[in-house]
DOVOTI-408321 format. One line per 10 residues: their letters; for each residue x, y, z of C-alpha. Coordinates in steps of 0.001 Angstrom, whole numbers, always signed. Each point is the difference from the previous one (the first is absolute). Layout:
# residues N
A) X Y Z | ... $
//
This chain:
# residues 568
XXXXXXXXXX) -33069 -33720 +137633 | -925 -1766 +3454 | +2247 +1420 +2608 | +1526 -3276 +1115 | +780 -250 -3684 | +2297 +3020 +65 | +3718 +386 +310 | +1512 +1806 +3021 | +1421 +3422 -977 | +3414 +640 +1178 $
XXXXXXXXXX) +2515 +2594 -388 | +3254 -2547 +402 | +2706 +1513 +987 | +2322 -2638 -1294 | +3522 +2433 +412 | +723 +1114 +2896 | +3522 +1119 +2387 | -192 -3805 +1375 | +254 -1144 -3296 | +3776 +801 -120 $
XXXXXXXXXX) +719 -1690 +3386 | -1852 -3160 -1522 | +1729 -47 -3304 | +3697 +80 +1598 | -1035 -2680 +2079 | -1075 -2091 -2864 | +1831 +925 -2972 | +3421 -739 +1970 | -1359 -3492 +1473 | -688 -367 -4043 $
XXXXXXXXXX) +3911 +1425 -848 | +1053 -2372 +2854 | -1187 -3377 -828 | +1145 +1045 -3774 | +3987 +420 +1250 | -676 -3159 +2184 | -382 -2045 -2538 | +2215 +1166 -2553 | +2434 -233 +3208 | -620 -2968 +888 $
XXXXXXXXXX) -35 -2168 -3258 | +3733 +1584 -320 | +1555 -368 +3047 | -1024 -3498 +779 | -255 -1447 -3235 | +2239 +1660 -2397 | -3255 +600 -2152 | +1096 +3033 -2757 | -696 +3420 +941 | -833 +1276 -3401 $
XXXXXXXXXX) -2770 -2841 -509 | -1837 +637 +3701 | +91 +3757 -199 | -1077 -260 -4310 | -1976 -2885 -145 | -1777 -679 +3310 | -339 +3631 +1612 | -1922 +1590 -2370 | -3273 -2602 +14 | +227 -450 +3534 $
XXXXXXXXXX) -567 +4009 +130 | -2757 -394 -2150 | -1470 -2372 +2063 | -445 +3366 +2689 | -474 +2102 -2360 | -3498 -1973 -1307 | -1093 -413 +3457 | +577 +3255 +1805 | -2131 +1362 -3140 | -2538 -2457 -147 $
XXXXXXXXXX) -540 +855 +4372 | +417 +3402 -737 | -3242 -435 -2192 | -1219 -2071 +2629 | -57 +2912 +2678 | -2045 +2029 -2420 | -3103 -2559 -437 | -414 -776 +3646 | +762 +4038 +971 | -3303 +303 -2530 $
XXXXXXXXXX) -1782 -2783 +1164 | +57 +852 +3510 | +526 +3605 +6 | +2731 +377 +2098 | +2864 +2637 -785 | +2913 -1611 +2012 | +239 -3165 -1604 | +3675 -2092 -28 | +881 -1719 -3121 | +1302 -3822 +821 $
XXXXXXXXXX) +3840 +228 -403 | +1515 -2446 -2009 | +3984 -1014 -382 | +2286 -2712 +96 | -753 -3042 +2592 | +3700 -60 +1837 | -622 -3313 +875 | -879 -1786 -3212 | +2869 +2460 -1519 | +2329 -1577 +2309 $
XXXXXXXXXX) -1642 -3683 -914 | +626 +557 -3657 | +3402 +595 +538 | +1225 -2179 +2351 | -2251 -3065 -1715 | -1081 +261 -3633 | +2545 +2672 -1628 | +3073 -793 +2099 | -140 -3871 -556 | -1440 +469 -3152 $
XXXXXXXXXX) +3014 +1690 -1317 | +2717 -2201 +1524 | -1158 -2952 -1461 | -756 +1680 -3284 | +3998 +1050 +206 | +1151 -3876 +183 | -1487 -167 -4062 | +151 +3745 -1024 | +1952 +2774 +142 | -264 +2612 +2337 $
XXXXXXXXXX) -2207 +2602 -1794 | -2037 -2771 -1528 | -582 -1531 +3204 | -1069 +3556 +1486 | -2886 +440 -3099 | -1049 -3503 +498 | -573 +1114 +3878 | -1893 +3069 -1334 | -2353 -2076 -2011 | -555 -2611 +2214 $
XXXXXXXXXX) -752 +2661 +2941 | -2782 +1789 -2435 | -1593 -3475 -308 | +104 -839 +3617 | -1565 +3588 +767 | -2668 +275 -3041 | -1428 -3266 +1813 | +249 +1607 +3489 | -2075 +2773 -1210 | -2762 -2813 -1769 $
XXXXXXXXXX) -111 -1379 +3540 | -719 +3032 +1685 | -2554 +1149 -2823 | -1869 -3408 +1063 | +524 +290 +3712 | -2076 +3727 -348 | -3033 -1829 -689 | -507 -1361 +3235 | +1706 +2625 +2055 | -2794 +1860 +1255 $
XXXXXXXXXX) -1316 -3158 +1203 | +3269 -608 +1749 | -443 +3395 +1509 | -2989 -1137 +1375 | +675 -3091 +1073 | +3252 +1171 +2114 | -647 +1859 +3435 | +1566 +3693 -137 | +2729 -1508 +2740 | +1159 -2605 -2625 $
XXXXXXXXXX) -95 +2559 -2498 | +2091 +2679 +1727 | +2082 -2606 +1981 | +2125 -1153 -2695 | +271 +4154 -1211 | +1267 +1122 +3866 | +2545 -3171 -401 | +1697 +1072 -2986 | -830 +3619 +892 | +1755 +243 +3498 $
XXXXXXXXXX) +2599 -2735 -334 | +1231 -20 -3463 | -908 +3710 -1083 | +999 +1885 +2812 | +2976 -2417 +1256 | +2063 -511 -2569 | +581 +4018 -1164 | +182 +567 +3796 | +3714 -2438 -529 | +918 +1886 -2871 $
XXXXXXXXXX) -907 +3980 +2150 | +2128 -2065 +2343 | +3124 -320 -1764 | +244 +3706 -949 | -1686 +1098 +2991 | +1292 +3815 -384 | -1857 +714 -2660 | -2916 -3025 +562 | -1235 +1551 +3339 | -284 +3826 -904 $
XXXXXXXXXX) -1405 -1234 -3447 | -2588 -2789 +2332 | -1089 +3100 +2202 | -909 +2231 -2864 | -2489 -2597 -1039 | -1467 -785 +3059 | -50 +3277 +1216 | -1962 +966 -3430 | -1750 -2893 -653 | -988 -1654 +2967 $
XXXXXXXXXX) -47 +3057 +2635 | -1311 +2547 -2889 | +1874 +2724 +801 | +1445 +1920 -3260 | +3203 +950 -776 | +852 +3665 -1140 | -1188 +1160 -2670 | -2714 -3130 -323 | +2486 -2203 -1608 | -1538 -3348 -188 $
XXXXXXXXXX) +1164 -2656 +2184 | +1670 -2066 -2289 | +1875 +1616 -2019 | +907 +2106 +3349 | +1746 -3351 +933 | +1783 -342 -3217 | +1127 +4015 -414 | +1023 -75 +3843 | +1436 -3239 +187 | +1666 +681 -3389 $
XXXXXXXXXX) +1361 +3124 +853 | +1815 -1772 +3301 | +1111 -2800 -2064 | +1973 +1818 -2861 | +1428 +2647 +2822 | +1502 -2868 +1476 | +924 -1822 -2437 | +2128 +3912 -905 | +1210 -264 +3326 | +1256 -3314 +8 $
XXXXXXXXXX) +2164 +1237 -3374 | +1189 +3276 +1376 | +1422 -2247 +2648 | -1682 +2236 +2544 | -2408 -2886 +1535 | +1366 -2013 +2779 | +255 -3501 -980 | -2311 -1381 +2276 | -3017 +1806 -1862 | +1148 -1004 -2963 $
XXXXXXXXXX) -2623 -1461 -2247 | -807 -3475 -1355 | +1491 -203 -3549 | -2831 -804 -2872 | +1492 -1778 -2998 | -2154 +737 -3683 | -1413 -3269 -82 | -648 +679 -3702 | +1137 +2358 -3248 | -2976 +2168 -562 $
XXXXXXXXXX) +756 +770 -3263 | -243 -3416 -1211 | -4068 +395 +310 | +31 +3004 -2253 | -2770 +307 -2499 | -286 -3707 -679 | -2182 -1176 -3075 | +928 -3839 +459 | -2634 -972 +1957 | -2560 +720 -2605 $
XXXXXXXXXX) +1512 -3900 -1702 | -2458 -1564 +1707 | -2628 +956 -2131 | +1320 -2165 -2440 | -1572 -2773 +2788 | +3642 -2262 +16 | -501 -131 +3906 | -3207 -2568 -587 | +3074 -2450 -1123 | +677 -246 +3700 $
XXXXXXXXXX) -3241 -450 +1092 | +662 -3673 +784 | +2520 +213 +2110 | -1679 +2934 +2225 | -2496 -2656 +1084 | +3083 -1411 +1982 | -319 +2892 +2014 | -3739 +570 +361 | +140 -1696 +3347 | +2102 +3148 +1303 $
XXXXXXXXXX) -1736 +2062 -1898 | -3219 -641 +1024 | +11 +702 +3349 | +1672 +3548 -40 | -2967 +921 -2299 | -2851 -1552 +2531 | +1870 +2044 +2483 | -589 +2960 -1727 | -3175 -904 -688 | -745 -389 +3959 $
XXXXXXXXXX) +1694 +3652 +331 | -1955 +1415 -2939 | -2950 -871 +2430 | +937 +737 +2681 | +1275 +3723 -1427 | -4145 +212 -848 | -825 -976 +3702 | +2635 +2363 +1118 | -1257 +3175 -2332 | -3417 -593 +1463 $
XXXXXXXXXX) +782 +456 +3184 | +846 +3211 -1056 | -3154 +1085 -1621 | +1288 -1092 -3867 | -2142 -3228 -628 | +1339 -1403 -3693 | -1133 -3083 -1338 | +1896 -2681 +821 | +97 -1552 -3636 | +792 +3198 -1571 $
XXXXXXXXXX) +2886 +318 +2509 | +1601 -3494 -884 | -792 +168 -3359 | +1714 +3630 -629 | +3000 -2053 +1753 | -738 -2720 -2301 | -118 +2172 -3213 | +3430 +1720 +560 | +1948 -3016 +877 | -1500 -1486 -3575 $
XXXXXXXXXX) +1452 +3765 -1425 | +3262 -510 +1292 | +356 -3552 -1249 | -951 +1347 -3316 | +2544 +1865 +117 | +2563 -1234 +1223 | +91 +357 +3425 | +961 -2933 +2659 | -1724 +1528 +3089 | -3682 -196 +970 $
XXXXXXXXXX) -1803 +3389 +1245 | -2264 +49 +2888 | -1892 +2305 +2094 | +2263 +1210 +2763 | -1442 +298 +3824 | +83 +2984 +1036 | -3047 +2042 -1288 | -1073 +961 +4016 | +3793 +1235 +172 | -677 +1952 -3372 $
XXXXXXXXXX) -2859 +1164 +639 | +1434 +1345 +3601 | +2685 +2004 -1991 | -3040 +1740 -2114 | +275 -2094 -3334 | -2680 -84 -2271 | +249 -939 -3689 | +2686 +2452 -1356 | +3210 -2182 +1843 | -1086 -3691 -2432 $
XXXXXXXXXX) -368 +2423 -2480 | +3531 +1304 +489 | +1559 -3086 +1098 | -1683 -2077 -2876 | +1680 +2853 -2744 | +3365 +178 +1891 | +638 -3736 +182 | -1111 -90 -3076 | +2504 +2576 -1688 | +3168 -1361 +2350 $
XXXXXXXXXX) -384 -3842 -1280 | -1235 +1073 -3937 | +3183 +3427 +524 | +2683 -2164 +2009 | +134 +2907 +2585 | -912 -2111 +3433 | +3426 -1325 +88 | +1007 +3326 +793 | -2291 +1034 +2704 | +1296 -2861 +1937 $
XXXXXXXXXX) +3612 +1410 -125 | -1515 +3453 +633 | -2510 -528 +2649 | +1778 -944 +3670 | -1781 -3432 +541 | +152 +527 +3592 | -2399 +2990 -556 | -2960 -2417 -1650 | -607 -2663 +2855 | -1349 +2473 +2348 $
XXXXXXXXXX) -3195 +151 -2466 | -278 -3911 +444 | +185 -120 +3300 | -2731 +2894 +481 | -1966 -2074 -2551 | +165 -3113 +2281 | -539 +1581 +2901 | -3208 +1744 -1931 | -2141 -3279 -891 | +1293 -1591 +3588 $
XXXXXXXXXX) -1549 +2540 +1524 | -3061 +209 -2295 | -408 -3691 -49 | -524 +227 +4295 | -2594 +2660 -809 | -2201 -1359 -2519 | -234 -3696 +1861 | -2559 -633 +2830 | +2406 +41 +3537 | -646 -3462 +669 $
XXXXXXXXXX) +1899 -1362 -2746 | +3036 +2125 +649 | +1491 -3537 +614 | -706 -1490 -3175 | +2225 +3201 -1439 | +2919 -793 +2284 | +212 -3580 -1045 | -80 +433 -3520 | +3426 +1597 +200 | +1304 -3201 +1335 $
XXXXXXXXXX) +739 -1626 -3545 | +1126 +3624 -898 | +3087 -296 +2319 | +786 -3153 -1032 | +508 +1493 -3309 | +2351 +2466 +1215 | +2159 -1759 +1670 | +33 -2775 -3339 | +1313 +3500 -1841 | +2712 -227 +1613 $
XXXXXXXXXX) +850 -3338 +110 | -42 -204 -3499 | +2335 +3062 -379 | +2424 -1636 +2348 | +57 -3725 -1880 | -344 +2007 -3770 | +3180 +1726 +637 | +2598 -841 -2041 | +2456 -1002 +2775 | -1789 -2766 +1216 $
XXXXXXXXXX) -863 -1329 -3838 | +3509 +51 +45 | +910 -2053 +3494 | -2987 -2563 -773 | -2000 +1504 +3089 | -3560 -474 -304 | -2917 -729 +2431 | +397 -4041 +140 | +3683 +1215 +758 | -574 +1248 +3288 $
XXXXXXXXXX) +1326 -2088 +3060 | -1957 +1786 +3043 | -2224 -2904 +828 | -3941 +1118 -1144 | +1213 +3223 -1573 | -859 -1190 -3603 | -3338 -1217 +1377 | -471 +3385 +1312 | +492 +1754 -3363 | -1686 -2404 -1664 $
XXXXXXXXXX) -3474 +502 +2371 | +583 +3810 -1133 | -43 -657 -3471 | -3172 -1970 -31 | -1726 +2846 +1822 | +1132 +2816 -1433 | -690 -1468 -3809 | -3310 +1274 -817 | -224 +1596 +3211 | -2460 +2501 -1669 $
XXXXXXXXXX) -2888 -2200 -415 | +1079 -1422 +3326 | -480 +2854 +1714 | -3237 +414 -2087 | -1484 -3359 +1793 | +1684 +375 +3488 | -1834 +3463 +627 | -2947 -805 -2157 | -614 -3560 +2532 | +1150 +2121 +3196 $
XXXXXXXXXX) -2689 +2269 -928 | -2908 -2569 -112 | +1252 -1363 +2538 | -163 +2568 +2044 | -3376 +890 -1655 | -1244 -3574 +1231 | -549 -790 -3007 | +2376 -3105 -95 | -1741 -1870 -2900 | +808 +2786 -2348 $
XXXXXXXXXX) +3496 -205 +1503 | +621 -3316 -350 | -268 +752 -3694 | +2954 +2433 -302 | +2001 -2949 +1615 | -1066 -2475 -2031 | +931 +2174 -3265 | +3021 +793 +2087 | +1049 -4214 -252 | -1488 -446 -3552 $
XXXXXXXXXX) +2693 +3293 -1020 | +2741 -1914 +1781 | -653 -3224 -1972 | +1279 +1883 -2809 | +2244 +2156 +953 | -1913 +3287 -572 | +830 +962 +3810 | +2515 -1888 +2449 | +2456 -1542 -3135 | +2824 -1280 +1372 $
XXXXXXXXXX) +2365 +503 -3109 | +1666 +3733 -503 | -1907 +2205 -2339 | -3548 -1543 +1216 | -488 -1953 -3332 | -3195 -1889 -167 | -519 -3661 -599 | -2045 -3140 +402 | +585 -1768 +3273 | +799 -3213 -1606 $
XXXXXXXXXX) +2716 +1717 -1849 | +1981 +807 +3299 | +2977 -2349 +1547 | +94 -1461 +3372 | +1411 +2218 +1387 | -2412 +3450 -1470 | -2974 -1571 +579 | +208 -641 +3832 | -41 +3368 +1029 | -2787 +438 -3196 $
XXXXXXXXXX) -2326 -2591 +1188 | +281 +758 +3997 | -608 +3829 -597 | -3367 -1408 -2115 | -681 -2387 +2774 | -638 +2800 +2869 | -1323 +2192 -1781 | -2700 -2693 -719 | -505 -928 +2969 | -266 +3134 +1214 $
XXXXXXXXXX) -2497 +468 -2227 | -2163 -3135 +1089 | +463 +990 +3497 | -1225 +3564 -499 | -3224 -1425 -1902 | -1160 -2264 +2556 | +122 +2407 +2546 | -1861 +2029 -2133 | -2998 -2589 +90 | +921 +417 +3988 $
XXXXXXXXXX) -678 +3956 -355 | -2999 -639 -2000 | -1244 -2619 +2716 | +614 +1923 +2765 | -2154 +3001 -1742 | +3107 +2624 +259 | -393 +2420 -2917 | +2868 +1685 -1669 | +1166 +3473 +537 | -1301 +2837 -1770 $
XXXXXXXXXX) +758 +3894 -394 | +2420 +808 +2758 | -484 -2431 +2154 | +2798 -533 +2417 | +695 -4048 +589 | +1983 +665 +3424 | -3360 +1893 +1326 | -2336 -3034 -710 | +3049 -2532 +1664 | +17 -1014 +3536 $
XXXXXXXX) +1852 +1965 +2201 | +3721 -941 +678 | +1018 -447 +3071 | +3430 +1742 -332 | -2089 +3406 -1404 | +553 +1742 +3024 | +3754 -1062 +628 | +1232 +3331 -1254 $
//
């Protein structure tokens, strides 16, 4: 056999001490999102207990379970085709935010309106069928999107790719567990230092307990011995701690067998009316799409190069699973494998995390993990996961484009802030005074929020084309640029980024009111223009014979002087 011909030998060592670190912080993500949306469905729209935690849970569990084995597998081939023994399986979980999309947009509404013809529980298994439909044609979307992701991969400067990653990595990931550390900041801080001091300093604990579940048996520990102390009546008040309602009866999820109805294939009778919602729909899968890539991008960096199409099309292939069987949330891969691969993971944690997902949604067990577990004790993982790809995001992009990183959270923040608005406006009180945005008398104010919703919705891909444009830009290569902003306006005509209606539905601009398609068709506007203007100067460039940067090339050494360099 020629000796190009051969394949690598490798002794993998796919287990290893990491791998425990890794599966905590994965497997409880996994346990989280599960709760979240059980939680969710009930406390904000009445929808039956018994039929979330029987029906939906256990195919949305598959869904991981498929996945984390199928990238488990994965890890193996490319550990033998490259012959390296530290190799980091993709993770793969829940995507919060088309979890939170689902809810809020598809199932929620769904199963109000279902309630003004049917009764409750009837309404609740139409919801359940017409959820499987909606995500059984996510996961067809995705499995077409694959074919053209490498090129996509290609196509996209590292900057772009990474951009949109450090967004949702350092201002969603990392922020929003910081508020909830925040509110039981006792036990949040001592439970925050264990990880960092493990995970980000490296220095071990006694005894070499892993990081993770350091933070959770430490933070635990405090939390329960307080919790004693607060009942003895020996604490003083003012360290009292928050209290924690059961947002749900774990026992309702026990052993449940009623999912497996839907092989009898009734939920293709509300496959018509899913198409209603395959303009919200849409989008949160492209989204994950863009993250599946940009997870590839980000496991390169790190010396794990997977094909791109195998990547989205594992992602693909376990949101079809948990359709087919019943589940009403897509899978994707999570970011996060530099941060995994910090803590020492290899292959063993997908393995673990794909078995124990798995088991709690197929056993009805999570339910009780979440009453268990101190939540307060888990978001110090997230937050070192954030703060993991930020980090390796700065590393693995050329210096010069540092920029193009920093804007692409721009979009991100917007996004945070519309996460609260929407709490604030969805809150039962104000349903019940009539208070809504277009009620709001502080002149502009409405304006205001309305300016954030258009840039937050889809602020993903957004960020995807801000830092991707900033990057040629900077590169000089503002032909190639112009092109991000002129997919940037065609995205906008249509509401894939920049809708101005809540939930970021698509549409067809000639659809829109008035009033919707201003903002629509001015957003398009500049960005077209921008566009035009970056092409002819372009042919300028070209004219004037400047060539565009290559390697590491710094643009501020090949500028003219300024002459307020030497002002400091």
């Amino acid at each position: 056999m020629p000796e190009s011909s051969r394949v690598p030998k490798t002794d993998y060592q796919w287990a290893t001490k990491g791998d425990v670190n890794a599966f905590f912080g994965l497997m409880l993500d996994n346990v989280a999102n599960l709760l979240l949306t059980v939680s969710l469905l009930s406390g904000v729209f009445g929808f039956p207990e018994r039929i979330a935690l029987r029906y939906m849970i256990p195919g949305t569990a598959i869904g991981v379970l498929v996945g984390d084995l199928l990238f488990f597998w994965l890890a193996f081939r490319l550990a033998r085709k490259t012959g390296s023994k530290s190799i980091t399986a993709m993770p793969l979980g829940l995507d919060t935010p088309s979890t939170l999309g689902m809810i809020f947009f598809v199932l929620g509404p769904a199963f109000l309106e279902a309630q003004k013809t049917l009764s409750v529980d009837e309404a609740a298994l139409y919801t359940w069928r017409l959820g499987i439909c909606a995500i059984f044609t996510s996961g067809l979307f995705k499995l077409a999107c694959a074919l053209g992701s490498n090129w996509i991969r290609r196509v996209i400067p590292r900057a772009g790719l990474l951009g949109s990653l450090t967004a949702i990595a350092l201002v969603l990931i990392s922020f929003l567990p910081l508020l909830e550390i925040l509110h039981m900041p006792i036990v949040g801080f001592v439970s925050l230092a264990v990880v960092l001091t493990t995970l980000v300093a490296r220095v071990e604990l006694p005894f070499k307990l892993p990081g993770a579940f350091g933070s959770l048996l430490i933070g635990g520990i405090l939390y329960y011995a307080l919790r004693y102390a607060e009942g003895s009546g020996i604490l003083p008040a003012p360290l009292h701690l928050p209290a924690e309602g059961t947002p749900i009866n774990p026992a309702l999820g026990l052993l449940p067998y009623e999912w497996m109805s839907v092989f009898s294939f009734q939920w293709l009778t509300a496959f018509n009316d899913s198409i209603n919602y395959l303009p919200i729909v849409i989008p949160f899968a492209l989204a994950t799409v863009v993250g599946g890539i940009d997870c590839a991008e980000s496991a390169a960096t790190v010396g794990d190069d997977y094909d791109t199409r195998e990547v989205i099309g594992v992602e693909a292939l376990a949101t079809i699973a948990a359709a087919l069987c019943g589940g009403v949330i897509q899978s994707t891969p999570y970011i996060g494998h530099p941060a995994y691969k910090a803590m020492g993971g290899r292959a063993a944690y997908v393995l673990a995390t794909a078995i124990f997902v798995g088991a709690a949604g197929l056993l009805g067990f999570f339910g009780y993990l979440y009453v268990v577990i101190p939540k307060v004790t888990v978001f110090p993982i997230l937050i070192f996961i954030g703060l993991e790809i930020t980090a390796q995001s700065f590393l693995a992009t050329p210096k010069r484009h540092y920029a193009a990183l920093a804007i692409a959270c721009v979009p991100a923040l917007a996004q945070l802030g519309l996460i609260f608005l929407d709490k604030t406006f969805g809150d039962g009180l104000m349903f019940e005074n009539k208070i809504s945005v277009d009620s709001l008398k502080t002149p502009g104010l409405a304006e205001e929020i309305t300016t954030l919703r258009i840039l937050a919705n889809g602020f993903i891909l957004t960020s995807l084309f801000w830092s991707s444009g900033l990057a040629m830009i900077i590169d000089r290569r503002l032909g190639v640029a112009a092109l991000f902003f002129l997919a940037s306006g065609v995205c906008t005509l249509f509401g894939i980024v920049h809708s101005p209606q809540p939930g970021s539905p698509m549409f067809f601009p000639w659809d829109l009111t008035p009033e919707l398609a201003r903002p629509v068709f001015q957003y398009a506007t500049g960005y077209f223009l921008v566009a035009a203007m970056l092409g002819l100067w372009q042919l300028y460039l070209n004219f004037q014979g400047i060539e565009p940067l290559e390697g590491d090339e710094d643009p501020h050494a090949l500028a003219p002087p300024s002459p307020t360099a030497d002002l400091s």
